[in-house]
C-alpha positions as CSV (number, residue, x, y, z in Angstrom):
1,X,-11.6,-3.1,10.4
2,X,-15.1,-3.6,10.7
3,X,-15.7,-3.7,14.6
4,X,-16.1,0.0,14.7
5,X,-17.6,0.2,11.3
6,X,-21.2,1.1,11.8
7,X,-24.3,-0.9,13.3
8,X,-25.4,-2.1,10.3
9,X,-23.5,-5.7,9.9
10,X,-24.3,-5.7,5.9
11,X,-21.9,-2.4,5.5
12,X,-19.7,-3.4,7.9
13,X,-18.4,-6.4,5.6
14,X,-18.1,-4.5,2.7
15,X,-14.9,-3.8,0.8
16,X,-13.8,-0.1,0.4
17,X,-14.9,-0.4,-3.4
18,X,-18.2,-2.2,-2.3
19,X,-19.2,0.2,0.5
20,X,-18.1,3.4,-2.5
21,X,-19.6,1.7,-5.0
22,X,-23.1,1.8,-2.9
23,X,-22.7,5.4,-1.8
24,X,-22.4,6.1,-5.0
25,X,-26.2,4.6,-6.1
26,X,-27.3,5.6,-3.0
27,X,-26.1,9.2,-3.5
28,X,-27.5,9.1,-7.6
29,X,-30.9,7.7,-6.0
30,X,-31.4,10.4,-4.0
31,X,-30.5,13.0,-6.8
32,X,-32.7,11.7,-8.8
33,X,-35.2,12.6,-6.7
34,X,-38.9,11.0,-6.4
35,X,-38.7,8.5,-3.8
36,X,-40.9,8.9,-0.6
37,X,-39.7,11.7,2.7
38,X,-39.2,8.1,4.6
39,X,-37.4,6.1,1.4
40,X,-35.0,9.4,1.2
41,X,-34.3,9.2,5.1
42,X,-33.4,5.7,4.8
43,X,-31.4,6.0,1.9
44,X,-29.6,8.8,3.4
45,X,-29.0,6.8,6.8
46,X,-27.8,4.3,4.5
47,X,-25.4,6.7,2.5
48,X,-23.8,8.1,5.9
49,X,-23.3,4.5,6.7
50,X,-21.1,3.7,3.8
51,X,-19.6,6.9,3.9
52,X,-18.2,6.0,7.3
53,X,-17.1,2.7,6.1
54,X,-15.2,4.4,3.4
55,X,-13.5,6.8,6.1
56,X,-12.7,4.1,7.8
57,X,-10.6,1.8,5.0
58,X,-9.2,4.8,4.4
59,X,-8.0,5.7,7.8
60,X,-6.8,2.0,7.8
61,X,-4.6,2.1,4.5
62,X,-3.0,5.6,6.0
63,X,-2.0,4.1,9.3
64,X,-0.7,1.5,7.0
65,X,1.1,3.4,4.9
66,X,2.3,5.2,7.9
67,X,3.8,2.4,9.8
68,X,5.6,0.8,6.4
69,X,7.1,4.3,6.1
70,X,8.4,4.4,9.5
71,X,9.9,1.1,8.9
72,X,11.9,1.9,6.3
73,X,13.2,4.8,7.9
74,X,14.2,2.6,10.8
75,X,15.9,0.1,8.2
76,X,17.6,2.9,6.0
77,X,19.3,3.9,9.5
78,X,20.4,1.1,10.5
């Protein structure tokens, strides 16, 4: 799952729960406001990284889900 991930090998190893549970600090951070124009762009960059990484365990557990279902439909009619 992680070739298409993002160019930023640290996020691209992370877990689903690792890569949320970063957005989410990331996303508090920069609600919190105070932090620098180029600290806020960063953390933003950051935050669209993981947010893709997210996407894309998701999109991995439906094609999952997707392909198990189809199997047992193939199995029930046999």
């Amino acid at each position: 799952m992680a070739a298409e991930a993002t160019s930023n090998p640290d996020i691209e190893g992370l877990s689903y729960e690792e890569a949320r549970e970063q957005l989410v600090g990331v996303v508090s951070r920069l609600e919190a406001g105070g932090a620098s124009l180029e600290e806020s762009l960063a953390l933003w960059e950051r935050g669209e990284a993981l947010a893709k990484r997210c996407e894309e365990w998701l999109e991995g557990a439906r094609k999952r889900l997707a392909a198990a279902r189809d199997q047992a439909g193939q199995g029930s009619q046999l």
